[in-house]
N, C-alpha and C positions, 0 to 999 in steps of 0.2 A: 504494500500500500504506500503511495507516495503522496507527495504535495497537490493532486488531482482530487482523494480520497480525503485529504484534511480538510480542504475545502468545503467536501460533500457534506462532512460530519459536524460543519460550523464551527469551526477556531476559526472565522471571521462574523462577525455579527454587526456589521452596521445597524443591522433595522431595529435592533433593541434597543438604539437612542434615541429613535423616535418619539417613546412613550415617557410620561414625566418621570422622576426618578421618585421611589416611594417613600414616606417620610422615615427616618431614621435615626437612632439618638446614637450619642456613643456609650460604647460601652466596653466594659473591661475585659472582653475577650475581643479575638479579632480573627480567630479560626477554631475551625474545630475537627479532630482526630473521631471519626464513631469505628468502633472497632464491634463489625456487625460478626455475631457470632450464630451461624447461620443455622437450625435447624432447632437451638434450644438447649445450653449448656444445662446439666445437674447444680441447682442451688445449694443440694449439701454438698454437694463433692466440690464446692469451689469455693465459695461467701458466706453461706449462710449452715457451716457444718455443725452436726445434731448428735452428739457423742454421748448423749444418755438416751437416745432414742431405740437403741438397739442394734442388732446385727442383720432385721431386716429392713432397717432403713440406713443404716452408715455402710455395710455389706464391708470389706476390709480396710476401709478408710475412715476408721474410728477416733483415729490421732492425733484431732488439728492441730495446726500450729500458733504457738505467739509469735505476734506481732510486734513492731518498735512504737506500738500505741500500748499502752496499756488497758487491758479489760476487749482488747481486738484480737480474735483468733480468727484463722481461714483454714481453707484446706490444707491438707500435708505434703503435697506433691506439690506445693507455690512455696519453696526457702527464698526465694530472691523477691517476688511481691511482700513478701513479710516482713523484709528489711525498709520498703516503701512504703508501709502505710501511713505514714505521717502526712504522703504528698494526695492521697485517694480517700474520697467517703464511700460506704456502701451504702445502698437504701434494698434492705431485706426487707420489703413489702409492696412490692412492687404488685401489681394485679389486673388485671383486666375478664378474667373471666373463657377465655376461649382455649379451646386444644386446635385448633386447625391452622398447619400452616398460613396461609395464604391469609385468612381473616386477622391471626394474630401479627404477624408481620406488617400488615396494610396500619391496624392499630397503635402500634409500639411504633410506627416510622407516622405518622403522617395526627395522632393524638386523636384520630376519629372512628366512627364503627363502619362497617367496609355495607355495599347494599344501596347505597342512597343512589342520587341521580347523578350525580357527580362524582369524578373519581380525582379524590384533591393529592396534592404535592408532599411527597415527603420533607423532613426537613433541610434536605442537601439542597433540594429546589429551593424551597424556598428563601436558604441564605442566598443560595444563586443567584435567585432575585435581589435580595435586599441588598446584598454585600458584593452583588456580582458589578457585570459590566454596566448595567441602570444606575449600581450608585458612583460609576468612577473608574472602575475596578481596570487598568490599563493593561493587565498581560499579557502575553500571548498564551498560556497555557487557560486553557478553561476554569473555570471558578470550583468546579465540583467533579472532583475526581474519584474515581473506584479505582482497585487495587485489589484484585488482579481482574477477576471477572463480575461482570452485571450481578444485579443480587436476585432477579428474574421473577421475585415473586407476586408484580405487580409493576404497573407502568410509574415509575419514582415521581416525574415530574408533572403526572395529573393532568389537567386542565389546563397548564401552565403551556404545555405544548412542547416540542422537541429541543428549542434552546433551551430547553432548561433540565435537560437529563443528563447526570451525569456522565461524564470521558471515560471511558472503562480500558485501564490499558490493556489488557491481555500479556501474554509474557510471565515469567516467571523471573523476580528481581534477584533469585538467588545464583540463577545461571550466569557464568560468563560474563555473558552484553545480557544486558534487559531491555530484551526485542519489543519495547514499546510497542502499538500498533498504530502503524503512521507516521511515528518518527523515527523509528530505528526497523531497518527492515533486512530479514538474516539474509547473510550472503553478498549484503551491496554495501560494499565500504561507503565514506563519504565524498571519496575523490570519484566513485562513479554516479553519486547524486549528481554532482554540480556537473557533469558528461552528459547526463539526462538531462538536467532544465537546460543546455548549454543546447541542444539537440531541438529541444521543445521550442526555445526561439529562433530558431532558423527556420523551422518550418512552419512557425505560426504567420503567415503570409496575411492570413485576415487579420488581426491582431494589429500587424505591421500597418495594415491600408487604412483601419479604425482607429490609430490608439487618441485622436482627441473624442473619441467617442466616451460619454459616462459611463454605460455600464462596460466597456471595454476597460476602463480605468479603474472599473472599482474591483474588476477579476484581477490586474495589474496589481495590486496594492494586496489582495489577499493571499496570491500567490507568493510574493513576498514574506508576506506573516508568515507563511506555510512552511518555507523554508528557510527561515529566521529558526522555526522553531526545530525543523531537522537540525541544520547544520549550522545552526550559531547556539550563543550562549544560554538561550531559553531552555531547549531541548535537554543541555549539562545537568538537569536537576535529576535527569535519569540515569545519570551516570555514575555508579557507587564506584567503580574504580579510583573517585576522587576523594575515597574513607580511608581511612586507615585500617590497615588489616585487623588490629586489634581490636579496635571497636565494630568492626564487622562482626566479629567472632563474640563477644559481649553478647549483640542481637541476636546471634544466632542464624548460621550459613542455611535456614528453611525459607522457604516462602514463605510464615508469617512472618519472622525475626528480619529477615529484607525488607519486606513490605512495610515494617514499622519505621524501620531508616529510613524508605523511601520517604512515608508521608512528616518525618522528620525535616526533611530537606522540603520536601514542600509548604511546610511552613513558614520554612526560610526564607522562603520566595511570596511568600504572601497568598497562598492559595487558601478561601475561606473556606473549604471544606472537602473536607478527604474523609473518604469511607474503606477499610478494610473488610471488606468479604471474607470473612474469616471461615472457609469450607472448611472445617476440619474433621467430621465426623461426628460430629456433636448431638445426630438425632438418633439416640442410644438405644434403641427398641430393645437392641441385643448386644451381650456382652459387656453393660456400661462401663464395666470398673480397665476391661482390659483396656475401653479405648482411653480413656482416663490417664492410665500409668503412661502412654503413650503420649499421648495430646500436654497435656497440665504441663510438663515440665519444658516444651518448646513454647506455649503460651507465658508460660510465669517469664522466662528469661527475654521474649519479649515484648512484653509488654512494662514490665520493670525496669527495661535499659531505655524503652521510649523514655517514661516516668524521670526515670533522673538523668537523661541525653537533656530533655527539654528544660531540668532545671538548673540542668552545668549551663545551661546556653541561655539561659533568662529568659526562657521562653513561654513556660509551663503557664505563668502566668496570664501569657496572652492567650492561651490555648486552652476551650475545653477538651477532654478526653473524654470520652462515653462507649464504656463497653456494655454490651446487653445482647439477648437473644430476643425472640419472639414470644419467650415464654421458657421456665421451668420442666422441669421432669418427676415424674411421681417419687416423692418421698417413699415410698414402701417397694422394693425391689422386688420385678419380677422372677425368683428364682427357676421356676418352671420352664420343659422345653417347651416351644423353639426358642425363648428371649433369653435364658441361662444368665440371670442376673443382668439384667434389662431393667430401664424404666421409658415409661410414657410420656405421652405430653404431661402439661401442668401448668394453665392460666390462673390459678385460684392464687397464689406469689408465686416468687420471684425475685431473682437480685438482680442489680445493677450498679454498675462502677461509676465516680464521677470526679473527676480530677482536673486541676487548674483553670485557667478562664476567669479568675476570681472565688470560686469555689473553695470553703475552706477543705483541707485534706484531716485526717485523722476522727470522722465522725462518723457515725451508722445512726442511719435515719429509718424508724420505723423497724417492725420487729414482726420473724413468722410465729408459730407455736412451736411448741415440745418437740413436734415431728417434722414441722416444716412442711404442714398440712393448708395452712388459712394462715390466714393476714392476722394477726394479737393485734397489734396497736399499729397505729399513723398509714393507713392505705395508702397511696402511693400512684394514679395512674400514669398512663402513659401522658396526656394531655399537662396532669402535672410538671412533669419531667420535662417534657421538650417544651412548655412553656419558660419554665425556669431557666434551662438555653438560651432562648430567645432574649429572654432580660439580659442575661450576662452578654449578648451580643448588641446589645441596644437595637431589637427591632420588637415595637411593641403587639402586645397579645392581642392587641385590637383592630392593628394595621390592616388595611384592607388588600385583598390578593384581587388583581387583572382577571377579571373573569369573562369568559369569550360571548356569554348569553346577556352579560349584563348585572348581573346578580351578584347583590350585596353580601361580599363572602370576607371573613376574615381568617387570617393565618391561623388561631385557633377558635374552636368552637363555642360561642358566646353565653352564657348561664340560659338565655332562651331557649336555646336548644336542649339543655335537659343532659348531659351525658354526664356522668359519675367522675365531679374531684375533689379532692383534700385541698386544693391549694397550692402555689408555688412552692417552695423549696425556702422559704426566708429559712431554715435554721442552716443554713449550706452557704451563706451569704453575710 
């Protein structure tokens, strides 16, 4: 895929400055890291572990660990997150109620219940919007990245329309070169890029007969951008060769532990929202705890070297961090074939990470029960949470989103509407 294909894919947007820019306050974040954990991580086996609950709800991961918070334990299999919790709150009562992929995911991204007549933006979108190229945003790299692949569970940017879906690079940042899609392409160094556009103008003869024509000029100018961002310095943010081996190795030489350097450097760069797809086998029907020993300790290392990468680099601060799935897995393990120590869905809680952007670190907001069955105290929903975001990024709760029918819609959902919440997040603030 070349500079023809980036084009196609909108790294050039003129026409999104047509529209006024929408009101927006400051605020004390100015990007945000969502580390989506795709399919629905185990709440005890990770945040919210339940060591008096038994053998058939803890299953061999009875252990947790302290914390450098005091009265904070997590899982056993996270030593390096445990050294970090001073920089991370957790909110154990997370809830929303649903077991279905697709509904709870739509839920937990976008703070609303999936069904209605419109299919609204998740949150990538909609900083896209507010923090994107409408309020200023001059990059050439898109406002709203994924890492590594789409999260496919639903169309992210809604109603908003296709500028506003996330970049999804494909690639795998742990390989070699991280074969971006579109900017880095395997097999084609960069001295046969500039061979190709070199190629492309000699035979653009209409181009040639047109160029004080407008829209000839404004392909002119994208094209540009295009390969600005292959072969000049924009593109460089994909290029980990520029780390030091050792902190490469901190992260962790996998596709998550890259991916989290990745969106480390693009914060650097000013990108207001990176999302990690974090595929890692997480929808535990079967086997949970094997996948567990496996998964947990390339997750803890990194996401713990993001955590204090961003705060060696004074970063942390500008940056929220939001790790979460779509939903928990049943507290009570199914030991029976075919699951053999298996668990299910589980909307009734759930945890969630939340770290820097102004957010204080070292607090657990709201609390499950004994077994990590039901929400005990301070519920938690989704609407909650990403509004709370929202605040730290100065775009208010009430802002109105571009809507193509006309209709008076706002980024979240108004008390009129009726949908179940506790309230912002003030004790995190």
């Amino acid at each position: 895929m070349g500079a023809a294909a980036l084009m196609a894919r909108g790294f050039s947007l003129p026409a999104w400055a047509a529209t006024p820019a929408p009101a927006v306050t400051v605020g004390r974040a100015k990007s945000v890291i969502q580390i989506w954990m795709w399919g629905g991580p185990a709440h005890l086996d990770t945040f919210d572990p339940k060591p008096g609950a038994g053998a058939d709800y803890c299953g061999p991961l009875d252990h947790p660990m302290a914390t450098n918070v005091s009265g904070i334990q997590i899982g056993e299999l996270m030593p390096m997150l445990a050294k970090q919790a001073d920089k991370y709150s957790l909110i154990r009562s997370m809830t929303h109620g649903l077991n279905a992929h697709e509904t709870a995911s739509y839920t937990v991204q976008t703070g609303r219940l999936s069904g209605g007549h419109d299919v609204f933006p998740n949150v990538g979108a909609v900083v896209s919007l507010f923090k994107g190229y409408r309020a200023g945003y001059k990059g050439l790299i898109p406002p709203y990245i994924v890492l590594t692949e789409p999260q496919g569970r639903f169309s992210e940017a809604g109603f908003l329309g296709q500028p506003y879906k996330p970049f999804a690079t494909g690639g795998d940042p742990a390989q070699p070169r991280f074969a971006v899609e579109g900017v880095i392409v395997p097999g084609v160094s960069d001295q046969r890029q500039r061979d190709r556009r070199a190629l492309l103008h000699q035979l653009d003869t209409l181009g040639h007969a047109l160029k004080d024509d407008p829209q000839v000029a404004l392909l002119d100018a994208t094209e540009k951008q295009a390969y600005e961002l292959i072969l000049g310095d924009a593109g460089k943010v994909f290029d980990l060769s520029e780390e030091k081996d050792d902190l490469r190795a901190r992260y962790g030489r996998t596709t998550f532990g890259q991916s989290c350097l990745v969106a480390r450097r693009l914060v650097e760069r000013g990108i207001p929202y990176i999302t990690i797809n974090y595929r890692g086998d997480w929808d535990t029907h079967k086997q949970n705890f094997q996948t567990m020993r496996r998964r947990l300790p390339e997750m803890d290392k990194g996401l713990a070297t993001l955590l204090e990468d961003l705060a060696d680099r004074a970063l942390l601060e500008s940056t929220v961090v939001w790790w979460c799935g779509e939903f928990g897995r049943t507290p009570k393990i199914a030991w029976e074939a075919p699951w053999n120590g298996g668990r299910g869905h589980w909307g009734q809680v759930f945890s969630a990470l939340l770290a820097g952007g102004g957010f204080k670190g070292g607090q657990v907001v709201g609390a499950s029960d004994a077994r990590g069955e039901e929400v005990k105290s301070r519920p938690v929903y989704p609407l909650d949470l990403i509004g709370s975001i929202y605040r730290q990024l100065g775009i208010p709760v009430d802002a109105r989103l571009p809507h193509p029918e006309g209709v008076e819609t706002h980024v979240l959902p108004m008390p009129a509407e009726g949908l179940p919440t506790a309230g912002l997040l003030k004790e995190l603030v």
